[in-house]
N, C-alpha and C positions, 0 to 999 in steps of 0.2 A: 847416226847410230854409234856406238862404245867402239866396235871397229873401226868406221871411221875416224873418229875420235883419236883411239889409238895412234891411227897414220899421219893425220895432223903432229902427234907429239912427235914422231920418230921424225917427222920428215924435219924439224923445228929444231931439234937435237943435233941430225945428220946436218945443218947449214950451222954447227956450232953455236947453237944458244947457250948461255952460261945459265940463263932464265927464261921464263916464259911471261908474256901481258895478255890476258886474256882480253875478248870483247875490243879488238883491235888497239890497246893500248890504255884501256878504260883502268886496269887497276892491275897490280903485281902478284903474281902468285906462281908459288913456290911449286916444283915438279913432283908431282904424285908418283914418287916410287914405287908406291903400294900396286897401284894401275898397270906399270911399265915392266912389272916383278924386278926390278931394281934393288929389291929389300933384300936382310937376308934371314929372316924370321922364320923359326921352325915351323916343318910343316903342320904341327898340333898347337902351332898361334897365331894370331889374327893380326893384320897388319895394319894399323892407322896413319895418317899421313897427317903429318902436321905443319907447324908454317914455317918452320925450317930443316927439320928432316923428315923423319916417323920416327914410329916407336910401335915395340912388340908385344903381343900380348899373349898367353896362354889362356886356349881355351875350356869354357869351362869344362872341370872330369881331369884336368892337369894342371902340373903345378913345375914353374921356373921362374926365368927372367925374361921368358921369348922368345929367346936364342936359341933355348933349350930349353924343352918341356918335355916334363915327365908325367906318367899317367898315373893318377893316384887312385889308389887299392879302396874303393868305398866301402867292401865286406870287408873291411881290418879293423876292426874298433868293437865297442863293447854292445852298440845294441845292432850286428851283425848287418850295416847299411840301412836298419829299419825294416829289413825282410824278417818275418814271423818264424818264417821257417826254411830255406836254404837262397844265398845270396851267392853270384856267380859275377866277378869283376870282368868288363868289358873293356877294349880300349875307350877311355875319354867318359865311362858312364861306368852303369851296374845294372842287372838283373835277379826280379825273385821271381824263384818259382815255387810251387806248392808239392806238397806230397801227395801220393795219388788218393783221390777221394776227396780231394780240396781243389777250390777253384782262385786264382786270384783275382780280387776284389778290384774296384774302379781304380783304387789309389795308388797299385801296386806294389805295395807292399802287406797288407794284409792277405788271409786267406780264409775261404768262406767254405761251409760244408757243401758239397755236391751230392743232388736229392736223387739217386740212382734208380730211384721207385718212380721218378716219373716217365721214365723212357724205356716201353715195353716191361713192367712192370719188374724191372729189375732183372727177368729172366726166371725170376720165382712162378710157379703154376700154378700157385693157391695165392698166397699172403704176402709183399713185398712190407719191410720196417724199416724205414731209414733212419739211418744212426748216426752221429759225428764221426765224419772219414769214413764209413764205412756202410754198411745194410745186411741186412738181414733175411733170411726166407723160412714162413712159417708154412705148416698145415693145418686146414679144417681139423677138427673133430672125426676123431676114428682113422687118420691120417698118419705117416708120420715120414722125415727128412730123408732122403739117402743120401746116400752116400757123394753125391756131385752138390749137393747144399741146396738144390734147385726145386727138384722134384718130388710131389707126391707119392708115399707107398701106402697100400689100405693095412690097415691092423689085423692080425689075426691070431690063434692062439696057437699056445705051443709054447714049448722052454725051449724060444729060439731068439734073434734080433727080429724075428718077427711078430713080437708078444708086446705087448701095447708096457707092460712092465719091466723090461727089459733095464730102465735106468740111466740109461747113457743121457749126456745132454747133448752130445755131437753125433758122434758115428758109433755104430756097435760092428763089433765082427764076432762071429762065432767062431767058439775053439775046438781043437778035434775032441776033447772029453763031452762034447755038446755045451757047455756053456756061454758064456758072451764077456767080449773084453771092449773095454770103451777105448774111442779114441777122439783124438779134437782136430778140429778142422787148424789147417795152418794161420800162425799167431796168437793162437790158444795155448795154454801149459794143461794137462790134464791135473786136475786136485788130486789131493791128496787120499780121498773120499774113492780115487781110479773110477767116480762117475761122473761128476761135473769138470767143467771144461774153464779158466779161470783166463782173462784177456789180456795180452800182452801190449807192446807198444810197436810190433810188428804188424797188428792190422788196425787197420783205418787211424793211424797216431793213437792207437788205445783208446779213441772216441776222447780225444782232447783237440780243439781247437787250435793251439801251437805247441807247447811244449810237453812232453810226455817222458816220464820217468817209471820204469819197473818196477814193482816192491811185491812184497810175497802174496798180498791179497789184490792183485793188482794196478793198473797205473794209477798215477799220481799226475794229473794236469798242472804246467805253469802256462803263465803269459810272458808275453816282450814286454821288456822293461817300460815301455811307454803305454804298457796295457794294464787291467788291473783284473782279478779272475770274476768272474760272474758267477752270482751263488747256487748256480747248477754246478758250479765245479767244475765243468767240463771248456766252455766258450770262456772269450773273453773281451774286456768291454774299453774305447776308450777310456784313457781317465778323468778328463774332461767331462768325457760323458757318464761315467762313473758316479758324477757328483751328485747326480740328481736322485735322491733317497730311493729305495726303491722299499719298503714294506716287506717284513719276511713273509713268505708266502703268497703276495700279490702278482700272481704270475701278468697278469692286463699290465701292473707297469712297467713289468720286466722288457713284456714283448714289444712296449712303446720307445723304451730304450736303445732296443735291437733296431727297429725299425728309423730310431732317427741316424742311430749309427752309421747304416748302411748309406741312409741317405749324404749324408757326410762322406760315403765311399766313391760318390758318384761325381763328386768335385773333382778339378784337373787339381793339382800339385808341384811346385816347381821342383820336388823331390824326385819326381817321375821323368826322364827323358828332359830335364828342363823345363817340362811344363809346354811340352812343342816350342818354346820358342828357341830362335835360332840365337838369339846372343842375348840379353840381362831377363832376368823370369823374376819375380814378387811377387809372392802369394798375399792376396788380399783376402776380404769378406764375400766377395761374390765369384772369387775367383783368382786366376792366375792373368798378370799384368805384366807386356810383354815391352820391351824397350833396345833401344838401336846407340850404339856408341855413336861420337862424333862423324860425320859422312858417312854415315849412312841413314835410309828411312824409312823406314815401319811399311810394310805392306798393307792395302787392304783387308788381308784376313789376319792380321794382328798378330801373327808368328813371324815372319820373313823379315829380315833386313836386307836391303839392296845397296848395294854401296850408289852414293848420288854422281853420278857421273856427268860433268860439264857437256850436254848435247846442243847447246845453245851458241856452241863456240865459232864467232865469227873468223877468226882469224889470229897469227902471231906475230909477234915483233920478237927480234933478236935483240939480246942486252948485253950488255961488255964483249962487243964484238968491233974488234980493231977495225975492220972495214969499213963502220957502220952500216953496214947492209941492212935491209928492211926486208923480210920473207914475210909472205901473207900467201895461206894456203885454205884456199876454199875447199867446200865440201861440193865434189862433185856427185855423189849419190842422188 
């Protein structure tokens, strides 16, 4: 066993070897520091053992000489780590997350609209409409909103909020002279008209995909720099995938676009975590390709590296040992 193993070396050490022969004298090889923690390599670097010392390495997500490793800021740069919309530095890596009403995407850095109308119909009692970032709830005919944005009210007459003509697109209240004053449901501005209700970037990103800007008739969708906008205006599409002409008005190749997009979301990424592997990651065509420095060796499930550890070891000889003594320590296990 690696335990074993271990005791063999200390015990090899402890009778003064200056070196170690493995396989009873078979060939020379040099004392695996890395194995015995004899190193003095930062705890956020990898230690390789080489044929005459080792040497240190920072892992990936930090940056030094191995001695010393420092954690580098992956949200500090211009297209925000590659997150859409909010990037959060971790030790040794990064995370995005989404705004609410967004889901993030296989790739982890994208972010995808979340269809609220599929899960108990949004809560709405009539009509659930989902929207980018956000939904909606209507009523039937002769219907109309209250005031909780959920529920049905029946129409009736009278110069009150209860008059099918009242005006409001949000919420009405009536005022003590009898009349009615509108109001908008929150991240809404009320127009200037004091009846329609005009959409801010305070709910659901303003129905933009990633990036939302304010303006007096309201928002203004952008994408991430590695995105390109999509002629809804609202979503937005790789650029790559961008390429592919889409026809004004042919919504069928729009939604073939979408659909291959997504597809593409569903790929592993060595941008992500590494791409699960635990030490070199290369993004290929069919995937993420995972790889093992010197001594160590790739696991069967194609993430792990093991460091290779001599279990085979018959025994040791001492070398530049004034006594010449010969120590041979077997595996009692």
């Amino acid at each position: 066993s690696a335990r074993a193993a271990g005791g063999w070396l200390a015990a090899c050490l402890a009778a003064g070897c200056g070196g170690l022969l493995w396989g009873g004298g078979a060939g020379a090889a040099d004392v695996d520091e890395c194995a015995l923690g004899l190193d003095d390599c930062h705890p956020d670097a990898i230690c390789q053992n080489t044929s005459k010392l080792y040497k240190c390495m920072c892992k990936v997500g930090y940056t030094g000489e191995g001695k010393k490793c420092e954690d580098i800021d992956e949200c500090d740069n211009d297209f925000n780590g590659g997150c859409v919309h909010e990037c959060f530095n971790i030790p040794g890596n990064y995370r995005c997350t989404c705004y609410d009403g967004f889901m993030l995407a296989h790739d982890g850095h994208n972010c995808l609209d979340t269809d609220e109308c599929t899960f108990n119909n949004g809560g709405c009692q009539h009509i659930c409409v989902n929207t980018v970032g956000s939904y909606e709830c209507r009523c039937k005919e002769g219907f109309f909103l209250s005031d909780n944005q959920h529920t049905c009210i029946h129409r009736s007459e009278g110069m009150s909020c209860m008059n099918k003509d009242h005006g409001c697109a949000h919420i009405c209240r009536e005022t003590p002279k009898g009349g009615v004053a509108c109001e908008c449901r929150p991240g809404f501005e009320l127009s200037k008209n004091q009846r329609s209700c005009i959409l801010t970037c305070n709910h659901g990103n303003g129905g933009c995909q990633h990036t939302c800007d304010d303006a007096d008739n309201g928002p203004i969708c952008g994408c991430h720099p590695k995105y390109i906008m999509h002629m809804d205006g609202k979503t937005c599409l790789e650029r790559e995938e961008a390429a592919v002409e889409i026809p004004e008005g042919n919504t069928t190749a729009g939604a073939d676009v979408d659909k291959r997009v997504k597809r593409r979301l569903l790929m592993e990424t060595c941008a992500v975590n590494n791409g699960g592997c635990d030490r070199t990651c290369k993004d290929t065509s069919t995937g993420v390709h995972c790889s093992c420095p010197v001594g160590f060796m790739l696991q069967f499930d194609g993430k792990t590296c093991k460091g290779e550890f001599l279990l085979e070891i018959i025994g040791c000889h001492c070398l530049h040992n004034p006594t010449k003594k010969s120590v041979k320590i077997k595996d009692s296990s």
